[in-house]
C-alpha atoms as a printed R data frame, in Angstrom:
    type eleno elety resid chain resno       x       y       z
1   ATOM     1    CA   UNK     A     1  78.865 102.530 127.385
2   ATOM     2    CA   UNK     A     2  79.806 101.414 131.155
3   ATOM     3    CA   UNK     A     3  77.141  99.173 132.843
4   ATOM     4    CA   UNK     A     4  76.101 101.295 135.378
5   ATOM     5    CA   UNK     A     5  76.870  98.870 138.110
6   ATOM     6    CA   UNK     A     6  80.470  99.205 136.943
7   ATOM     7    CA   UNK     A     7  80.633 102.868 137.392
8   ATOM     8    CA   UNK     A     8  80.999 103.461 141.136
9   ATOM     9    CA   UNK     A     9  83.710 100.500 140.766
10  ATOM    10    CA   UNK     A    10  85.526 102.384 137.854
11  ATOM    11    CA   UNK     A    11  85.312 105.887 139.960
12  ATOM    12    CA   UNK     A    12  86.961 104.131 142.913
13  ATOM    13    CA   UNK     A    13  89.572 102.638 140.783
14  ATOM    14    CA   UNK     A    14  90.002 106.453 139.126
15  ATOM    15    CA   UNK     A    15  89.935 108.018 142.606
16  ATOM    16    CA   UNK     A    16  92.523 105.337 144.029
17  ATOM    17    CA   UNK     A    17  95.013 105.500 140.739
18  ATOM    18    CA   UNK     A    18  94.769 109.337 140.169
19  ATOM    19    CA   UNK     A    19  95.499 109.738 143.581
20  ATOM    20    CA   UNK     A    20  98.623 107.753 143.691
21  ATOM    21    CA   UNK     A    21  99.690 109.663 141.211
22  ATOM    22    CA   UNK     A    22  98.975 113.303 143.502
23  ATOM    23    CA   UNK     A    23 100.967 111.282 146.295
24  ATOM    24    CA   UNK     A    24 103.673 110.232 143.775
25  ATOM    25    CA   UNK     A    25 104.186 114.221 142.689
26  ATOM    26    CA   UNK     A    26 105.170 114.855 146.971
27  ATOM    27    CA   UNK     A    27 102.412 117.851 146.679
28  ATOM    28    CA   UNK     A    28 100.109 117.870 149.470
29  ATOM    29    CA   UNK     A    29  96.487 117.936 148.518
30  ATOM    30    CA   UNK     A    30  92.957 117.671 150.297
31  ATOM    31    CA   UNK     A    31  91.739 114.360 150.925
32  ATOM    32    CA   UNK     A    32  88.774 114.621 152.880
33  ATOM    33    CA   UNK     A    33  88.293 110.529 152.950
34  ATOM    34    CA   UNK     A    34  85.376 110.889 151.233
35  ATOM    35    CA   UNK     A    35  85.300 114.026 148.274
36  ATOM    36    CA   UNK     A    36  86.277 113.186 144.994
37  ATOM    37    CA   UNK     A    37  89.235 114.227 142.348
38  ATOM    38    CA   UNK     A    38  87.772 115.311 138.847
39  ATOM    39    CA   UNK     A    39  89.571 115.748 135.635
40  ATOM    40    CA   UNK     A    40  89.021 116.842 132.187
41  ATOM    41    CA   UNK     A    41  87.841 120.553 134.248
42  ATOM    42    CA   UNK     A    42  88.319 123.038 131.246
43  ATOM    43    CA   UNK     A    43  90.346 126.470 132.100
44  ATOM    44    CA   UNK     A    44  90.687 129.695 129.528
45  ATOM    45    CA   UNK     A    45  92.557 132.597 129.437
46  ATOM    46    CA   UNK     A    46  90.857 136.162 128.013
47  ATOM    47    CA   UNK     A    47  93.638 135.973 124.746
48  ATOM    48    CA   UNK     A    48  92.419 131.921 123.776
49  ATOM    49    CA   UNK     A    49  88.547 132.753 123.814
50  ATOM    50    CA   UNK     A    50  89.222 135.836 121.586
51  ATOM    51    CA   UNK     A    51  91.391 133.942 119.146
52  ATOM    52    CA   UNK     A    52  88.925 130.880 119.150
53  ATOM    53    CA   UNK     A    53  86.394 133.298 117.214
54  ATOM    54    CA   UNK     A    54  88.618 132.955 114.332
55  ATOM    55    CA   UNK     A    55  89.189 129.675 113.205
56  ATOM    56    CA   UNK     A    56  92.750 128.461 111.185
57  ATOM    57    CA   UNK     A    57  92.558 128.043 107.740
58  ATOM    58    CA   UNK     A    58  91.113 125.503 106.351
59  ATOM    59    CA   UNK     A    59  88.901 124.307 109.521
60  ATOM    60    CA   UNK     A    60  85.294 125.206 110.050
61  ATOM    61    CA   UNK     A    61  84.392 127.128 113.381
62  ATOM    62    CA   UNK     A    62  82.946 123.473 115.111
63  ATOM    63    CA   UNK     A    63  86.702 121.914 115.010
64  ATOM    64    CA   UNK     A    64  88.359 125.046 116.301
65  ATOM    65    CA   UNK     A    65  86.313 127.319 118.785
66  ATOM    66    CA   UNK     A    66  84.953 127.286 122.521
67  ATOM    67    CA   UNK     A    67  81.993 128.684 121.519
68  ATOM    68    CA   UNK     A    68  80.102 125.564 119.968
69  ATOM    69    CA   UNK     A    69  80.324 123.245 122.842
70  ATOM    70    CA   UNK     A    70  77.225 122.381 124.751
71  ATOM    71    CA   UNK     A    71  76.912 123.703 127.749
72  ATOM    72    CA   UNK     A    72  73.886 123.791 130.932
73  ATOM    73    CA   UNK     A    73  70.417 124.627 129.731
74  ATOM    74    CA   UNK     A    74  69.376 128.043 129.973
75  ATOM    75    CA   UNK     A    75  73.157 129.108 130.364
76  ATOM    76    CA   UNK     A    76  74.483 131.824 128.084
77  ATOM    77    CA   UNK     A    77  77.852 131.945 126.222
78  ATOM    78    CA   UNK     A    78  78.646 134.892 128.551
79  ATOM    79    CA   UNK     A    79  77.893 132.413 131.608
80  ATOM    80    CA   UNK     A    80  80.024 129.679 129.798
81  ATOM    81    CA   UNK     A    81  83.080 131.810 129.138
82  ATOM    82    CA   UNK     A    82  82.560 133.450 133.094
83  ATOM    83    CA   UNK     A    83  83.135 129.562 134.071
84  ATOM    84    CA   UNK     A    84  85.672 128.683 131.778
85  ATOM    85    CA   UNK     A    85  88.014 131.947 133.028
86  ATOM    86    CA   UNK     A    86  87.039 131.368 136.899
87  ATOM    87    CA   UNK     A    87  89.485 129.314 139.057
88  ATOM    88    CA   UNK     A    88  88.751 130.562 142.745
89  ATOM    89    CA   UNK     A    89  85.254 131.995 142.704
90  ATOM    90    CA   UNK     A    90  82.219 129.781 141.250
91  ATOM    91    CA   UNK     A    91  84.195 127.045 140.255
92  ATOM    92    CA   UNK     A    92  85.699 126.246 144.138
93  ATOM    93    CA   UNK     A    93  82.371 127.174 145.368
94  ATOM    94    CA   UNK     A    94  80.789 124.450 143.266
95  ATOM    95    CA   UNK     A    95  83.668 121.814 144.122
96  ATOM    96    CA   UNK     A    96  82.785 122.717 148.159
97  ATOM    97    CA   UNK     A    97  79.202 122.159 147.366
98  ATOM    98    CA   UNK     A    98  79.716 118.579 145.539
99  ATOM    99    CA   UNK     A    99  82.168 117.350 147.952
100 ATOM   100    CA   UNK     A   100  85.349 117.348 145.203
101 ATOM   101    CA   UNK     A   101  88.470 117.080 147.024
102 ATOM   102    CA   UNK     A   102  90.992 118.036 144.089
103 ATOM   103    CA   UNK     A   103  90.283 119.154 140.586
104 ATOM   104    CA   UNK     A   104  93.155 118.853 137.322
105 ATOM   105    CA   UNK     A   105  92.751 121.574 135.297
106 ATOM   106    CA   UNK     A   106  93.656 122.029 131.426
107 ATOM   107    CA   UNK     A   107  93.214 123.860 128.166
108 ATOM   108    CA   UNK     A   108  90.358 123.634 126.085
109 ATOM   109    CA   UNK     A   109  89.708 121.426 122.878
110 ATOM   110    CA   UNK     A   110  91.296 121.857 120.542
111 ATOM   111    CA   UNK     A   111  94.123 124.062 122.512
112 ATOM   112    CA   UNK     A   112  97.390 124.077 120.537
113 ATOM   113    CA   UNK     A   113  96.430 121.161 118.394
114 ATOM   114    CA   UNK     A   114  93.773 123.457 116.489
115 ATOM   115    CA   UNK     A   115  97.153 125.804 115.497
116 ATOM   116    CA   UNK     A   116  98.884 124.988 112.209
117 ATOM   117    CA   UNK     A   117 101.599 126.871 112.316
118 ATOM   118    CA   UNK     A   118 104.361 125.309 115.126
119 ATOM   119    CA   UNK     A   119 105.542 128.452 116.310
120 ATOM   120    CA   UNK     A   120 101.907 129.749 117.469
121 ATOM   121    CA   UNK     A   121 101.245 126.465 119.194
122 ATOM   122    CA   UNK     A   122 104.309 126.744 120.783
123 ATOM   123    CA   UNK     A   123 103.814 129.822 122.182
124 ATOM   124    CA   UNK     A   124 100.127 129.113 122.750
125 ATOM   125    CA   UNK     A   125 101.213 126.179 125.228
126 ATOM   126    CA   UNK     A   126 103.797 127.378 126.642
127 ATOM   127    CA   UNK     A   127 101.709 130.748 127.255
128 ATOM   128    CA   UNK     A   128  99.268 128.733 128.687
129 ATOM   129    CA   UNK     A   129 101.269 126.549 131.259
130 ATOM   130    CA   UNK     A   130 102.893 130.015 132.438
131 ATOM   131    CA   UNK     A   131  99.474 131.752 133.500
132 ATOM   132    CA   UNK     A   132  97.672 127.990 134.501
133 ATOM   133    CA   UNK     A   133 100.650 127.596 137.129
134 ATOM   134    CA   UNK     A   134 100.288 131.141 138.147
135 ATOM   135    CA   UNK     A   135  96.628 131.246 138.711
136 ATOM   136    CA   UNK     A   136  96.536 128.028 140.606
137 ATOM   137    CA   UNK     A   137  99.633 128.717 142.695
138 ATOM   138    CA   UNK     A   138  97.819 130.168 146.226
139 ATOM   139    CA   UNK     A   139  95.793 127.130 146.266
140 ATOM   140    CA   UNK     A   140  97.322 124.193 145.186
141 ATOM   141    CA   UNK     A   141  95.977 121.715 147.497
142 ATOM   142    CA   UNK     A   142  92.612 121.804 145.705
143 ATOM   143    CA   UNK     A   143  93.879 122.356 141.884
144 ATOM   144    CA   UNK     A   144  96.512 120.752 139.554
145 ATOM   145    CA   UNK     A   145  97.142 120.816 136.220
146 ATOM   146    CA   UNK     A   146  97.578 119.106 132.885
147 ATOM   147    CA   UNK     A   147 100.122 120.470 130.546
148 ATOM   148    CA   UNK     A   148  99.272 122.149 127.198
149 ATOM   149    CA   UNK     A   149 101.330 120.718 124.356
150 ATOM   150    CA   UNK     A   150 102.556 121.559 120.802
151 ATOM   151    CA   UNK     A   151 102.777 118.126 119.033
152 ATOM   152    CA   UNK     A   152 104.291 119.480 116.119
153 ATOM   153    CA   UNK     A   153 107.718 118.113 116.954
154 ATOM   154    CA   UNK     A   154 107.862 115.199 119.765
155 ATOM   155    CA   UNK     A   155 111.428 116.629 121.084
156 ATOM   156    CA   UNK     A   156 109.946 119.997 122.040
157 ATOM   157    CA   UNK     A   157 106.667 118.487 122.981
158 ATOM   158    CA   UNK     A   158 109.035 116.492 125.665
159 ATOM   159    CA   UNK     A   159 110.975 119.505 126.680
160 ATOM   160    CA   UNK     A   160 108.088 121.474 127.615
161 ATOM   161    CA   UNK     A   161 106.297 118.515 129.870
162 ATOM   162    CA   UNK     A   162 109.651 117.976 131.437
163 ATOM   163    CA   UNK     A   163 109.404 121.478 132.053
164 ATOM   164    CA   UNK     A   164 105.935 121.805 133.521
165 ATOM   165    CA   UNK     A   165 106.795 118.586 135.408
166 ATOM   166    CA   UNK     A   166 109.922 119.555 137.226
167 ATOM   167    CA   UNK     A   167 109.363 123.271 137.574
168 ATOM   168    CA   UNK     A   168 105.769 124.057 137.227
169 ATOM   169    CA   UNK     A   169 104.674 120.827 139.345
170 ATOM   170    CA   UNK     A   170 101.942 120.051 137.090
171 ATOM   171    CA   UNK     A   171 100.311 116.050 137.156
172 ATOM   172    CA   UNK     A   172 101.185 115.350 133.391
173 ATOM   173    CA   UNK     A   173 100.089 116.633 130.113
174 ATOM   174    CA   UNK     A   174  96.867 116.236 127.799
175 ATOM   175    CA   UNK     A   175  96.814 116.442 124.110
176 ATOM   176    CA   UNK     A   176  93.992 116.454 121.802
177 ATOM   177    CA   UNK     A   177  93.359 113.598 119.113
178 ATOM   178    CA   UNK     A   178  95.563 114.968 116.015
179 ATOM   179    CA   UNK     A   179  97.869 118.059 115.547
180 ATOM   180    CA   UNK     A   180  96.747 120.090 112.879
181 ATOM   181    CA   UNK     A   181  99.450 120.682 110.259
182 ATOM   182    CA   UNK     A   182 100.576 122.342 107.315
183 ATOM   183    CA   UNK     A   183 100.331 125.850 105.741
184 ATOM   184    CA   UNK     A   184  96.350 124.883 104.869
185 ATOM   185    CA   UNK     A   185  96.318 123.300 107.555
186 ATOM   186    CA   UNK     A   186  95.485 120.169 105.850
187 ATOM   187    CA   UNK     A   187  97.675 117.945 107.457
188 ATOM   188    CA   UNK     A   188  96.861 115.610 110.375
189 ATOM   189    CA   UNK     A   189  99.714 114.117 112.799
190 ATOM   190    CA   UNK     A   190  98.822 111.381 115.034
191 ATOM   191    CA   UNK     A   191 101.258 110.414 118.105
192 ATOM   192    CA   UNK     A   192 101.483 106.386 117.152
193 ATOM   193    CA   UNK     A   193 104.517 107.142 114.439
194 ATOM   194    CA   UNK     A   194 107.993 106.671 115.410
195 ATOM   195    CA   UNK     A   195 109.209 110.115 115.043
196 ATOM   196    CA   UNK     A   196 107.033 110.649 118.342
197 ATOM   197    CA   UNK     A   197 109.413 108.107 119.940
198 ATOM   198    CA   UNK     A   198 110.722 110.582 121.688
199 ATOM   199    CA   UNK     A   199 108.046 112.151 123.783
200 ATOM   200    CA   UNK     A   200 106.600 108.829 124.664
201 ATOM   201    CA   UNK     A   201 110.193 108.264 126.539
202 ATOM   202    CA   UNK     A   202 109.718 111.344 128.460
203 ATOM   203    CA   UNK     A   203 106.491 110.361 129.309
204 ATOM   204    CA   UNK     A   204 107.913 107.131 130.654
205 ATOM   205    CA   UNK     A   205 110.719 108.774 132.204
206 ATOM   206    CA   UNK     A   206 108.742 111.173 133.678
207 ATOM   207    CA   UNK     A   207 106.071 108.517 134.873
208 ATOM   208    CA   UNK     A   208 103.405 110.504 134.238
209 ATOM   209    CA   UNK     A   209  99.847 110.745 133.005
210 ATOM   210    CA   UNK     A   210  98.773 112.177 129.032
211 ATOM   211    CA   UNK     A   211  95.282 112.363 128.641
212 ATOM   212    CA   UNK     A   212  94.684 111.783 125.020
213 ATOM   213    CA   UNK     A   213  90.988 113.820 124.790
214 ATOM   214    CA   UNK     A   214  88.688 113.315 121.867
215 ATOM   215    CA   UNK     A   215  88.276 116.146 119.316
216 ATOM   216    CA   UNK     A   216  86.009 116.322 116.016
217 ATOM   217    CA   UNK     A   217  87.492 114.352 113.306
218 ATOM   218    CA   UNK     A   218  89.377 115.197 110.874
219 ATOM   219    CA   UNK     A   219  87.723 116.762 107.465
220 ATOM   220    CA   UNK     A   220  88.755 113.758 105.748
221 ATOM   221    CA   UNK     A   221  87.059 111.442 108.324
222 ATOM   222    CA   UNK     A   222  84.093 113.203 108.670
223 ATOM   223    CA   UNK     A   223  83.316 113.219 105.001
224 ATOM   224    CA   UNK     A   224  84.499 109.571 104.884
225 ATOM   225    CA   UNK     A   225  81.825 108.942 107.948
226 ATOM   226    CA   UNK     A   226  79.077 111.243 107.045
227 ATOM   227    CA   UNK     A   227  79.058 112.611 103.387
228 ATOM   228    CA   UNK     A   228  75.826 110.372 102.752
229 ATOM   229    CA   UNK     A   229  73.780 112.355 105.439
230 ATOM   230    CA   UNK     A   230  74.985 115.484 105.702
């Protein structure tokens, strides 16, 4: 946990670094000289609420779906999915009202790293990139983007940031804990292995951001962690 006297330091350094990185992309953006830039702002589309009802084999509903994270008290899933789908309504309203200059949108947990099979998450984030870019493309001095990313194979992974980089102008990527894997989905792929080699280089070619987001561990972990308290 941060010492609290370290937080406005560490929001200033955030502020300062994240907005090089707005200045490095050539976009122009809003900064007031005193607002804010917030990441980690969660964005659906209709299609990825409806298919996070049904979770992938082999996962229970709390690793896969939208619809177990916490959310304001005395707020309703219906509220909490209104939010989640809303770009230019409540959620710029709210940014006007808490002085945030600039806000990076992306995909939900777990996003294409809850799909087991590599063609779906393929599709899913590519899908997804398509219709962020589009929604946020009348206003993009006040939103950005993070790229959603199969990590099923680290070539295509880099393919489609280069892609969202160069063409859709989005800030960089972010990818959840582990890609789920296998046809029982079973299998658990973490980025630190060689064969992922290559998407790191984009990354570094690119000179980029990836967010690397916490999601709910594993099966095996959990039971590892918390099989003598369930």
């Amino acid at each position: 946990m941060t010492p609290n006297f370290l937080s406005p330091l560490l929001s200033s350094l955030l502020f300062i670094c994240f907005g090089c990185v707005i200045a490095h992309s050539g976009r122009p953006w809003r900064d007031s000289g005193w607002g804010t830039i917030v990441l980690e702002e969660a964005w659906a589309t209709p299609d990825l609420l409806e298919d996070a009802a049904a979770p992938p084999l082999g996962h229970s509903s709390s690793q896969t779906t939208f619809h177990n994270i916490d959310f304001q008290l005395g707020e309703t899933h219906a509220q909490l999915n209104a939010n989640l789908l809303d770009i230019h309504h409540q959620r710029l309203r709210r940014m006007d009202e808490n002085d945030i200059d600039f806000m990076v949108l992306s995909c939900p947990s777990p996003c294409a790293q809850g799909l087991a099979d590599p063609d779906a998450a393929n599709r899913l984030a590519y899908s997804f990139n398509n219709k962020l870019a589009a929604a946020i493309a009348n206003n993009t001095a006040r939103f950005g983007a993070f790229a959603a990313l199969s990590m099923h194979n680290a070539t295509e992974a880099a393919l489609e940031l280069n892609r969202t980089v160069k063409e859709l102008d989005f800030l960089g990527a972010m990818i959840f804990d582990y890609q789920v894997s296998g046809p029982n989905a079973d299998r658990f792929l973490y980025y630190d292995q060689p064969e992922y080699d290559p998407f790191w280089r984009m990354v570094t070619d690119l000179d980029v951001p990836v967010y690397l987001h916490p999601r709910v561990n594993a099966e095996p972990v959990l039971s590892l962690l918390y099989k003598h308290a369930p």
